[in-house]
N, C-alpha and C positions, 0 to 999 in steps of 0.2 A: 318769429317769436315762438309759434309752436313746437317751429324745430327744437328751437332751445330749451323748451318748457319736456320735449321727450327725454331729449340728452341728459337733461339734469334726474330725470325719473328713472333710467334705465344706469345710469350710474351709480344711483342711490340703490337702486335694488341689487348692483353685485355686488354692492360695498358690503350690503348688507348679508348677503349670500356667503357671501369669504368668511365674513365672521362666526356666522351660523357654522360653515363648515370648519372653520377651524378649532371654533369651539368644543365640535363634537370629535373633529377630531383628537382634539386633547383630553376630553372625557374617555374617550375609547382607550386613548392610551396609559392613560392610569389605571381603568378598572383593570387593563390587559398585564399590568407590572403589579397590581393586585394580586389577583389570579399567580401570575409567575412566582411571584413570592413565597405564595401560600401552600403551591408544589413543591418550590424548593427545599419549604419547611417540614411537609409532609416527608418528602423525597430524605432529608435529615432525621426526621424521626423513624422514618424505617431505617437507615443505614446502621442509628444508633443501636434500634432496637434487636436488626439480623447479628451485629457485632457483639452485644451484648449473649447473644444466645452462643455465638462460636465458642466466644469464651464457657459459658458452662458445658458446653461438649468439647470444648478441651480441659475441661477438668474432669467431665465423667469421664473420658479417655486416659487420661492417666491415673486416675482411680481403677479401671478395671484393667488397668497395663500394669498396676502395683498389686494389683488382687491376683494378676494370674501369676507375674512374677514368685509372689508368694507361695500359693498353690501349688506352684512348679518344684520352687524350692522344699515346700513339704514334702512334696511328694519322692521326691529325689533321696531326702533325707532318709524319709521312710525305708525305700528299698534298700540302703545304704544300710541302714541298722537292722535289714532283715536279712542281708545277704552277710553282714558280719553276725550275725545270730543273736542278737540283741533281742528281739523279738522271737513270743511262738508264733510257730504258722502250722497251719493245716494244710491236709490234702491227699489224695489217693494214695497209698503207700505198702509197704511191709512191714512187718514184725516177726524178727528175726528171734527164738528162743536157744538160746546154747546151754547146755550144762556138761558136768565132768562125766564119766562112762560110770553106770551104775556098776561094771562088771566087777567080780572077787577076782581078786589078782591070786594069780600062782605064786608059787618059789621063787626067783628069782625075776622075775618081771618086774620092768624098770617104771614104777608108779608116773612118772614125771608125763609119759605118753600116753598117758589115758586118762589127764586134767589139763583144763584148758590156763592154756599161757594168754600172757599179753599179744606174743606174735600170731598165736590165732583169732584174736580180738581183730587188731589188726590188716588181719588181711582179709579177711571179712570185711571190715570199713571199707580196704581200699576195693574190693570187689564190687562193692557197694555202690563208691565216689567212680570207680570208671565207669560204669552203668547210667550213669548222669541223677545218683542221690542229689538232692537241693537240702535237706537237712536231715541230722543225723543225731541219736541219743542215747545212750548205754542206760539202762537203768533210771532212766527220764534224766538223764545229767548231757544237757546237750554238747557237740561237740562243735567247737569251730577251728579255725586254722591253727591255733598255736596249742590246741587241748593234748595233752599228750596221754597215752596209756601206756603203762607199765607192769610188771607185777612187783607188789612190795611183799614178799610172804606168802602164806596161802591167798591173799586178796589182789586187787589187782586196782593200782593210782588213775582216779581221773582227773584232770584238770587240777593237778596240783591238791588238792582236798579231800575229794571224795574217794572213799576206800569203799571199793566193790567188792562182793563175793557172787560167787553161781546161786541162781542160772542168772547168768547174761542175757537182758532183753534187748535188744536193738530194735530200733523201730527208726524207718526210713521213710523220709516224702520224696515220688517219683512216682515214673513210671511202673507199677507191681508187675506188670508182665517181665520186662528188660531185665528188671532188679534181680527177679527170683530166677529167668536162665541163667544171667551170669552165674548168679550162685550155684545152680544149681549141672552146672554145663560137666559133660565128661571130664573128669582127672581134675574138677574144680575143687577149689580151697572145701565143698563140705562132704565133698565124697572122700577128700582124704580127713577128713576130720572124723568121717563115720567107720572110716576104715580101724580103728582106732577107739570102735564102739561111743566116741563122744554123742552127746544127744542134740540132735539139733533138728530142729521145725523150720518152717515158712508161712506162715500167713497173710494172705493179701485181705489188706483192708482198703473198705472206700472214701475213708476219713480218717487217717492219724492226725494225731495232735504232736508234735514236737516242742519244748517248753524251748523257753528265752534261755539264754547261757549269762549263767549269773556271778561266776568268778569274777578274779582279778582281770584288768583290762590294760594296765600300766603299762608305756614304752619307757625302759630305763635307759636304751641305747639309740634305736633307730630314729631317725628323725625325717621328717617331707624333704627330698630331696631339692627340690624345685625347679621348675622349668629350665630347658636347656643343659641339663647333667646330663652326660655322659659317661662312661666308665673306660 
């Protein structure tokens, strides 16, 4: 009878042990998918929150990809309009003065070689432009690729408008050293100009001013030829 009286006491006690522990083991398991849950959601709200940010640094990124594009393109533009002379520029240079020869002509002396022509205009410029001139102006009338000079009469055509008379100032941005050997070089364009009593100086300056070229700018013929033309 005792026996039986332990058997039924030591059965009731694991009955009751099982349930204790499975109990807690099922407590355990929910707080445990708790917890899992509530990292998942944190672990989501970061996700949210780093993807949220990518995005505004992929839009400051293309914001400052359109800002520098821009920039770029100014600045392009810029040089563009200052290498066709649209703009003044400054900078180290010379200032060329020419005039006609003060001398009284004799009897028979041919007047025409002792005032200056368009072609010693001219080749002055070009002595100028081989020398590596970057801008160029007669009389503050600046000169660009298509400016042409000529003489119309005693005066002499710039750029289609302006009617010059002597003295001719040229004023150059460059080099002043380069500038003024050229010109100044044996059997160079101002030693036969002197030869011929004309007047003519050099002065290097460490700041010329050359103005903007402000004529006509119309293409009535040529046009952009476009990629891949050939001739």
């Amino acid at each position: 009878m005792a026996l039986i009286v332990v058997g039924l006491l030591f059965g009731l006690m694991l009955s009751m042990q099982f349930r204790v522990t499975r109990e807690n083991i099922a407590n355990t398991s929910v707080e445990r998918i708790r917890q899992l849950t509530a990292e998942v959601e944190q672990t989501a709200e970061k996700r949210d929150a780093l993807r949220d940010r990518i995005d505004e640094l992929r839009k400051e990124l293309d914001e400052i990809a359109s800002l520098t594009r821009h920039d770029r393109l100014r600045s392009e533009l810029e040089l563009v309009r200052m290498q066709a002379g649209l703009l003044p520029v400054t900078g180290p240079g010379i200032e060329v003065t020419l005039n006609d020869s003060p001398m009284a002509l004799q009897p028979g002396q041919n007047a025409n070689l002792y005032i200056l022509h368009d072609e010693d205009l001219l080749k002055v410029l070009n002595e100028l432009r081989a020398a590596g001139a970057e801008a160029l102006a007669i009389n503050g009338e600046r000169l660009i690729a298509s400016s042409e000079v000529r003489c119309i009469g005693p005066t002499v055509l710039v750029n289609k408008t302006k009617r010059l008379t002597p003295p001719y100032v040229i004023t150059a941005v460059g080099n002043p050293e380069t500038m003024t050997a050229a010109l100044k070089m044996k059997g160079g364009v101002l030693e036969t100009l002197e030869f011929f009593n004309i007047q003519a100086s050099v002065k290097k300056i460490n700041k010329v001013i050359v103005p903007a070229y402000t004529g006509p700018t119309g293409w009535r013929h040529a046009r952009p030829a476009g990629e891949g033309v050939t001739q």
